[in-house]
BAMARKE-639775 format. One record per atom (N, C-alpha, C): residue in one letter; residue number from 1; atom name; x, y, z. Coordinates in Angstrom, 3 decimals, padded with zeros to 6 digits. Example, Ala and Ser with C-alpha at 12.3 -4.5 7.8 and 13.67 -1.06 7.14 Angstrom:
! BAMARKE-639775
<tormar aa="A" i="1" at="N" c1="013.190" c2="-005.690" c3="007.800"/>
<tormar aa="A" i="1" at="CA" c1="012.300" c2="-004.500" c3="007.800"/>
<tormar aa="A" i="1" at="C" c1="013.200" c2="-003.300" c3="007.800"/>
<tormar aa="S" i="2" at="N" c1="012.850" c2="-002.250" c3="007.080"/>
<tormar aa="S" i="2" at="CA" c1="013.670" c2="-001.060" c3="007.140"/>
<tormar aa="S" i="2" at="C" c1="012.900" c2="000.030" c3="007.870"/>
//
This chain:
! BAMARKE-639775
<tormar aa="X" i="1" at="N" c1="009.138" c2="-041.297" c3="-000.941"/>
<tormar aa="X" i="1" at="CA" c1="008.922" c2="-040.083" c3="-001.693"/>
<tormar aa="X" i="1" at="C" c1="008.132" c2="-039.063" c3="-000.864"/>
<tormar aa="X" i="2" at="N" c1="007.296" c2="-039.529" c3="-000.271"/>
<tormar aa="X" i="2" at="CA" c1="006.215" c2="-038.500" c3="000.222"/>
<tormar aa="X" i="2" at="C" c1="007.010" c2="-037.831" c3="001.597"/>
<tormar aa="X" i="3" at="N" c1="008.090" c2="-038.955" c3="002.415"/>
<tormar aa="X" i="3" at="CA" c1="008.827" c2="-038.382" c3="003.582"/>
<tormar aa="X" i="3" at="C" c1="010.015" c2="-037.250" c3="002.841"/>
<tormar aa="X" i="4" at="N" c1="010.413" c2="-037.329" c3="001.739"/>
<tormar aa="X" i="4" at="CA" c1="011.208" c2="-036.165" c3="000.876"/>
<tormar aa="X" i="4" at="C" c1="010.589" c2="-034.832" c3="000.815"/>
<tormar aa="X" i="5" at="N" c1="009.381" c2="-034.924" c3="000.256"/>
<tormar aa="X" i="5" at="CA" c1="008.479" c2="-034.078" c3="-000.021"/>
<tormar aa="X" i="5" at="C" c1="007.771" c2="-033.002" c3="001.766"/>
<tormar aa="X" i="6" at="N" c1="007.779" c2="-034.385" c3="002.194"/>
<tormar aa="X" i="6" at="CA" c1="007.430" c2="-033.749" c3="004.172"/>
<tormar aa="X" i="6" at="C" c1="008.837" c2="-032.846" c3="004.515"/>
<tormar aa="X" i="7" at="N" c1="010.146" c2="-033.071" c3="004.216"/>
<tormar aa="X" i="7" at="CA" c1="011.058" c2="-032.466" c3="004.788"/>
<tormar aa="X" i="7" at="C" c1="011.180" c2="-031.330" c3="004.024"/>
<tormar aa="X" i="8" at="N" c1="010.983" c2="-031.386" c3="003.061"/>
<tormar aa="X" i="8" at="CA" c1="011.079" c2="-030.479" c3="001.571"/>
<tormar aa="X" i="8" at="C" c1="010.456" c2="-029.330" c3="002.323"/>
<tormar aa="X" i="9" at="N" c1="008.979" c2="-029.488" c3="002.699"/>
<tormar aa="X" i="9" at="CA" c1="008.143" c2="-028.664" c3="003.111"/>
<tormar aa="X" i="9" at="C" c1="008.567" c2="-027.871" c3="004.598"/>
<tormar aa="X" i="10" at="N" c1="008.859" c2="-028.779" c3="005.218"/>
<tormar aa="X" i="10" at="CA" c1="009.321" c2="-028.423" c3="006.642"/>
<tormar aa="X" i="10" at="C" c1="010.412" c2="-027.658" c3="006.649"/>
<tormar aa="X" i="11" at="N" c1="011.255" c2="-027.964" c3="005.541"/>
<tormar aa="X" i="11" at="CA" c1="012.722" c2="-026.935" c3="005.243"/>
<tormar aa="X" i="11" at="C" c1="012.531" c2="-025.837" c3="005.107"/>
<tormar aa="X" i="12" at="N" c1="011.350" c2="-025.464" c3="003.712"/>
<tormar aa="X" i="12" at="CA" c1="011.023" c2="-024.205" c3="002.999"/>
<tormar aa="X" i="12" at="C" c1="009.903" c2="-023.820" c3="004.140"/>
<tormar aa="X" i="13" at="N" c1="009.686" c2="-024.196" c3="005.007"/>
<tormar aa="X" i="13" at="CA" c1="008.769" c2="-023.276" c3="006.179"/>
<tormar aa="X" i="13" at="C" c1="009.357" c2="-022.220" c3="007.257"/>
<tormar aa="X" i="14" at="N" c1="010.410" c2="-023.443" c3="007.570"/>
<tormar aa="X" i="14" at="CA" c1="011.343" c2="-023.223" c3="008.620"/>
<tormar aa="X" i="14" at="C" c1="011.855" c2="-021.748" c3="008.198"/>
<tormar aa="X" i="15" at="N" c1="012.960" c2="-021.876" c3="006.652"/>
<tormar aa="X" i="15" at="CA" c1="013.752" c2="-020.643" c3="006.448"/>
<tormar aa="X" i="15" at="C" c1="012.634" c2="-019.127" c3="006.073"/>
<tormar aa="X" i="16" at="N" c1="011.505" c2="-019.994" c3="005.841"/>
<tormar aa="X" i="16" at="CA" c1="010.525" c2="-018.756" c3="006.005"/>
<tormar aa="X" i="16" at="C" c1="010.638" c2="-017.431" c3="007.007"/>
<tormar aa="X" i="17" at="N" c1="010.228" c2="-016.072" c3="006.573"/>
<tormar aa="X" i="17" at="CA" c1="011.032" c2="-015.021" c3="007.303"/>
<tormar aa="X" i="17" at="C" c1="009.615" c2="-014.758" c3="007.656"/>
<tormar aa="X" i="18" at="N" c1="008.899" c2="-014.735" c3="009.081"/>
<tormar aa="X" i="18" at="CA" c1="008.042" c2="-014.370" c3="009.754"/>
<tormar aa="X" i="18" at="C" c1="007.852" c2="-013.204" c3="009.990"/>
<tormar aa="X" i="19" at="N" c1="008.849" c2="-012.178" c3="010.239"/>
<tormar aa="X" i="19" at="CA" c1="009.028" c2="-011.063" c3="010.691"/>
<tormar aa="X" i="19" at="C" c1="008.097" c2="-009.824" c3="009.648"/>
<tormar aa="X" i="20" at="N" c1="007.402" c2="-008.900" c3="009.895"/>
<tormar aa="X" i="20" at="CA" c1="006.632" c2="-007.994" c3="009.305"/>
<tormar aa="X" i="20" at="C" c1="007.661" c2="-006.940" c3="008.449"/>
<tormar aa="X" i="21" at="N" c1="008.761" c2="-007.337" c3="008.118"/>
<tormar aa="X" i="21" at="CA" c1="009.281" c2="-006.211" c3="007.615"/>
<tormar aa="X" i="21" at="C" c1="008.972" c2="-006.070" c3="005.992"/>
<tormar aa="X" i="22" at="N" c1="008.462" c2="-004.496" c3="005.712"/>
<tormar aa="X" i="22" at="CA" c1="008.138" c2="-004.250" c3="004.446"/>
<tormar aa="X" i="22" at="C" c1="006.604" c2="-003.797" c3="004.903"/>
<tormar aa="X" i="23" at="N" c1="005.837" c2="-004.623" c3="005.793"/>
<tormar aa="X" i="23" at="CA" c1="004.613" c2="-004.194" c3="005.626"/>
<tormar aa="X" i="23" at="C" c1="003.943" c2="-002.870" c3="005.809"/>
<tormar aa="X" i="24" at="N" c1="004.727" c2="-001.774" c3="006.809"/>
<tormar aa="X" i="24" at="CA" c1="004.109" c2="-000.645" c3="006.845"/>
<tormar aa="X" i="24" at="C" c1="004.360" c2="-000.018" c3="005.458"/>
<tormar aa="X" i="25" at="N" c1="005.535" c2="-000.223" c3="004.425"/>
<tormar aa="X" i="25" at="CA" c1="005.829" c2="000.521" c3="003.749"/>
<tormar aa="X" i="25" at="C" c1="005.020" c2="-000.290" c3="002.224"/>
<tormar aa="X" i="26" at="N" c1="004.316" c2="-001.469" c3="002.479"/>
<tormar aa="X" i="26" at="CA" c1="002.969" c2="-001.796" c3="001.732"/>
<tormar aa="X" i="26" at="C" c1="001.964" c2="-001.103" c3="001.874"/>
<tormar aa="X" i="27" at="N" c1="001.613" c2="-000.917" c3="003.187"/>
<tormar aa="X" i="27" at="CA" c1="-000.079" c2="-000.150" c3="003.552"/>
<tormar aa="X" i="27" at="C" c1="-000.055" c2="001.230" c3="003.227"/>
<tormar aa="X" i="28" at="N" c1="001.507" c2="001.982" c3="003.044"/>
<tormar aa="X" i="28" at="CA" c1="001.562" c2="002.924" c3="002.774"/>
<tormar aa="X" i="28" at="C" c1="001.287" c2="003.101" c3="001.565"/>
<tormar aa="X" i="29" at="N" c1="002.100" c2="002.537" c3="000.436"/>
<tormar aa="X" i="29" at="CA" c1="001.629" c2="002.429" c3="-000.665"/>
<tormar aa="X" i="29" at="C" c1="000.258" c2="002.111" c3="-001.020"/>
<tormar aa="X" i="30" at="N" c1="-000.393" c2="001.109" c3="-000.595"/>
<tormar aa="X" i="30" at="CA" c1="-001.803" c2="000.920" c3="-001.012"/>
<tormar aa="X" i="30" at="C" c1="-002.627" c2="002.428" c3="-000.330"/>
<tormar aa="X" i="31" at="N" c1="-002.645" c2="002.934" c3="000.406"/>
<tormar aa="X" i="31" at="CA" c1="-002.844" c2="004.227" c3="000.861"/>
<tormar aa="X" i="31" at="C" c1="-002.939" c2="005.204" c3="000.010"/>
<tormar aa="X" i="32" at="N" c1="-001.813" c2="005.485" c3="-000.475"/>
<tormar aa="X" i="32" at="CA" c1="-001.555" c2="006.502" c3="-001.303"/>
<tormar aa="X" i="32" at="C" c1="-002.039" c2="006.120" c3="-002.644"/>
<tormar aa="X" i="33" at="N" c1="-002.088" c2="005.245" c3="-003.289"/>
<tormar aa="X" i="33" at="CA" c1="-002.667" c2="004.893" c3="-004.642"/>
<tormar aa="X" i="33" at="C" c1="-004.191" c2="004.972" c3="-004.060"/>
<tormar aa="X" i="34" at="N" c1="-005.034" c2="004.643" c3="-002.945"/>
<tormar aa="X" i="34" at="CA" c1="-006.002" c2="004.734" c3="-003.067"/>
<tormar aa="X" i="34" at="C" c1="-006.352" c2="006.348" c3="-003.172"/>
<tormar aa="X" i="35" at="N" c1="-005.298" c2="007.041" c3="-002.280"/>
<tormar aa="X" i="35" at="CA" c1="-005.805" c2="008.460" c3="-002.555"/>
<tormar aa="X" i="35" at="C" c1="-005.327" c2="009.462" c3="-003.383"/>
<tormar aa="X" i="36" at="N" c1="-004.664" c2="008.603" c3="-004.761"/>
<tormar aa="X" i="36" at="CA" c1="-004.279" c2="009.335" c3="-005.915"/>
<tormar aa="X" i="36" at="C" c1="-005.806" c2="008.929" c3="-006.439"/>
<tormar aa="X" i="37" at="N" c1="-006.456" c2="007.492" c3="-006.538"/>
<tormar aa="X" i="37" at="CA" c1="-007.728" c2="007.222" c3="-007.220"/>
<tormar aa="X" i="37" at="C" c1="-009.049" c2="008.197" c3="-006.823"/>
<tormar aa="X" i="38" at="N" c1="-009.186" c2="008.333" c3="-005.581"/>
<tormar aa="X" i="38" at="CA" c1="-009.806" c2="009.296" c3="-004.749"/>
<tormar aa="X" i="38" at="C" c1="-009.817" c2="010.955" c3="-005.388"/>
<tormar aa="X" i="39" at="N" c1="-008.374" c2="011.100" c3="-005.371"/>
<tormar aa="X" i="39" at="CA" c1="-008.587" c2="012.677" c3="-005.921"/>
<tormar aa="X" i="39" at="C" c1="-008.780" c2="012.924" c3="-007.108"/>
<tormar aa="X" i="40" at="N" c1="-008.259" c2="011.759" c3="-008.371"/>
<tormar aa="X" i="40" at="CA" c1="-008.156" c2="011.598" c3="-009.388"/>
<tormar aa="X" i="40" at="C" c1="-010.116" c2="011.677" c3="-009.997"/>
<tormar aa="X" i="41" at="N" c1="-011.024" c2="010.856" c3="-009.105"/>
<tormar aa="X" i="41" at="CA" c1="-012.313" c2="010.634" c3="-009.462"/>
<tormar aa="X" i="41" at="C" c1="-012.707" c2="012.264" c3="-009.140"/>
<tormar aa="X" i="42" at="N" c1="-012.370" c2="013.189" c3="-007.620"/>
<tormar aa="X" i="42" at="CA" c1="-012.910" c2="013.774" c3="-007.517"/>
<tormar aa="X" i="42" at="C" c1="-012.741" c2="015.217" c3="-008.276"/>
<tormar aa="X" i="43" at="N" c1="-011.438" c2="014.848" c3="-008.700"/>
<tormar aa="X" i="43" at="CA" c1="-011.152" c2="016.439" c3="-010.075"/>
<tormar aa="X" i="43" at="C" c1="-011.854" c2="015.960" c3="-011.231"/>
<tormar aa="X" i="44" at="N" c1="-012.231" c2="014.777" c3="-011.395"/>
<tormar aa="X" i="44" at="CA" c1="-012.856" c2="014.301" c3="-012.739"/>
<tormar aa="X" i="44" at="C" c1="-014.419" c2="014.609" c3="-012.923"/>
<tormar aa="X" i="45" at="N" c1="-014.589" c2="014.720" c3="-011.539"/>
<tormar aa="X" i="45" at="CA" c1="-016.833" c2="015.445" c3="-011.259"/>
<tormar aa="X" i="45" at="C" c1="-016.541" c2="016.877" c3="-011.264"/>
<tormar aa="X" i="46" at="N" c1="-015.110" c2="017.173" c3="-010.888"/>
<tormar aa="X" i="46" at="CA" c1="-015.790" c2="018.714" c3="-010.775"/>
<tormar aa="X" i="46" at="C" c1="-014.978" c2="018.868" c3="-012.318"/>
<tormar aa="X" i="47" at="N" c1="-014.553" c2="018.342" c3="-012.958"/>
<tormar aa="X" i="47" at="CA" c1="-014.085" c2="018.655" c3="-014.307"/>
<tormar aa="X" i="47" at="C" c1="-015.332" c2="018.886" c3="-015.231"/>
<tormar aa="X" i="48" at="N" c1="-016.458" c2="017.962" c3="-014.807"/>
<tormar aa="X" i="48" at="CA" c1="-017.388" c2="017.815" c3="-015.749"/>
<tormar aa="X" i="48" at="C" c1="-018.488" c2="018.505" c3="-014.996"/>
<tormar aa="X" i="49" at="N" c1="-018.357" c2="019.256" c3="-013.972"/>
<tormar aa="X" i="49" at="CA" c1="-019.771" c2="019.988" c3="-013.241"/>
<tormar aa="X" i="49" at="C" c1="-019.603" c2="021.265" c3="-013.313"/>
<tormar aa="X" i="50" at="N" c1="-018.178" c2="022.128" c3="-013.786"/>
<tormar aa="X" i="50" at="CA" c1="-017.559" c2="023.240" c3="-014.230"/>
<tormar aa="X" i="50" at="C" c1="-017.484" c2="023.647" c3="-012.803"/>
<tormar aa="X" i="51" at="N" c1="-017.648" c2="022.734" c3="-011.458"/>
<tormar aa="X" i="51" at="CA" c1="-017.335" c2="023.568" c3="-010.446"/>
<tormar aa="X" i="51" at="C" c1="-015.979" c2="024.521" c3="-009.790"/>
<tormar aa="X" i="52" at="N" c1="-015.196" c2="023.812" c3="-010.271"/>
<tormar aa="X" i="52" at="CA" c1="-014.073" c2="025.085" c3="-010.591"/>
<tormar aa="X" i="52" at="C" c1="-014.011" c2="025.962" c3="-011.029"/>
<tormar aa="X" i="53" at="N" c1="-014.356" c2="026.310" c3="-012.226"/>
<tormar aa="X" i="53" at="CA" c1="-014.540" c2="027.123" c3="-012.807"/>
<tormar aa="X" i="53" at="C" c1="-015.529" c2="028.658" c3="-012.661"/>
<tormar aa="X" i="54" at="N" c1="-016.316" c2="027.398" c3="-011.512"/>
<tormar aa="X" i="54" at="CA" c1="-017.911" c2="028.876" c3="-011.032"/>
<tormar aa="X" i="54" at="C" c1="-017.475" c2="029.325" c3="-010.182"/>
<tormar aa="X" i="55" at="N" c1="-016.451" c2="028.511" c3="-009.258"/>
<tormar aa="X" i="55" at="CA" c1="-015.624" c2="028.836" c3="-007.886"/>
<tormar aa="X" i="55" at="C" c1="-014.391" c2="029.981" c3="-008.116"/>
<tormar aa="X" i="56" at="N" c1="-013.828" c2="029.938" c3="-009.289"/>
<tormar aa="X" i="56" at="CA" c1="-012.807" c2="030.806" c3="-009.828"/>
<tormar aa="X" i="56" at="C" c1="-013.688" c2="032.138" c3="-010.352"/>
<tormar aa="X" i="57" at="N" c1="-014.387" c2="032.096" c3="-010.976"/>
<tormar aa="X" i="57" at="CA" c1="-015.344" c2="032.770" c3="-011.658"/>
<tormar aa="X" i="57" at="C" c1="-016.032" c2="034.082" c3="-010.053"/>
<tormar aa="X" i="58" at="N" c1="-016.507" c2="032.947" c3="-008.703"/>
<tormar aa="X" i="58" at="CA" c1="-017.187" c2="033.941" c3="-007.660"/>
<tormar aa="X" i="58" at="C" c1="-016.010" c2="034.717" c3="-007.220"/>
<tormar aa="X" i="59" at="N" c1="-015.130" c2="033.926" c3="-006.785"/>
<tormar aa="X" i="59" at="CA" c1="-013.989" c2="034.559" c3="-006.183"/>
<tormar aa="X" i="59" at="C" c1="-013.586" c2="035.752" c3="-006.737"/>
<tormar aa="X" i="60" at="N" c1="-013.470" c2="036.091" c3="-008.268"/>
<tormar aa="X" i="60" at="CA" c1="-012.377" c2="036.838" c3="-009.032"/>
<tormar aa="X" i="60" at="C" c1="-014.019" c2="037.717" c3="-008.994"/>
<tormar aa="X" i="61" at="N" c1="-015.106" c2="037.449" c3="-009.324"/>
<tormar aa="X" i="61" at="CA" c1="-015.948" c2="038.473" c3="-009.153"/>
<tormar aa="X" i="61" at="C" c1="-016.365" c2="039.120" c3="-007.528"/>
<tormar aa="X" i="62" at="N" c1="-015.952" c2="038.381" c3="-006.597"/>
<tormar aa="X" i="62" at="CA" c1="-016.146" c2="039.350" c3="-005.260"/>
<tormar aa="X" i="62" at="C" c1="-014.970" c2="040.021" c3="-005.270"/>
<tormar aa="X" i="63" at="N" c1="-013.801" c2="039.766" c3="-005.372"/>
<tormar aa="X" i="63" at="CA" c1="-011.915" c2="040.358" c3="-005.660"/>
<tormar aa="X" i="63" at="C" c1="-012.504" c2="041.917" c3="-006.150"/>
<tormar aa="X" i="64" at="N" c1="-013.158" c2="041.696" c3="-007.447"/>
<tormar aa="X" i="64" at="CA" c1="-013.219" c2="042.662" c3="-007.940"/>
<tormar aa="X" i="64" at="C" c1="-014.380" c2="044.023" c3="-007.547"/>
<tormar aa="X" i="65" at="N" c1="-015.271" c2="043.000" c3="-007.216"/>
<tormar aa="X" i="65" at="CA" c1="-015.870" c2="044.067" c3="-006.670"/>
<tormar aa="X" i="65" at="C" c1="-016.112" c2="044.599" c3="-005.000"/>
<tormar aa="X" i="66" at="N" c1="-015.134" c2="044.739" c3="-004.438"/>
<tormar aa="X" i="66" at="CA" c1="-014.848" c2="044.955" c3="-002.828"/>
<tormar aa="X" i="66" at="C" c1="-014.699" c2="046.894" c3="-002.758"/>
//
């Protein structure tokens, strides 16, 4: 039983696919979800610090007064 189980293993190793394919287009993905989380946190501080809003606010008041 246990020499079944040894070839068993040695079979499903063998047809194992070594080769890296897929992985750049993993790191890419983990990449990009990290920097949807990234921008996602950082519109969420300035959502709640009204810094957009003071930034829209200087701009449209220097615009206007030039």
């Amino acid at each position: 039983m246990l020499q079944l189980l040894s070839n068993a293993m040695l079979s499903l190793l063998r047809r194992a696919d070594h080769s890296e394919t897929g992985q750049s287009t993993a790191e890419y993905a983990l990449v990009m979800i990290s920097a949807a989380a990234i921008a996602g946190l950082v519109l969420t501080w300035a959502k709640h610090t009204n810094l957009i809003g003071g930034l829209f606010d200087t701009v449209v008041h220097g615009l206007l007064h030039l």
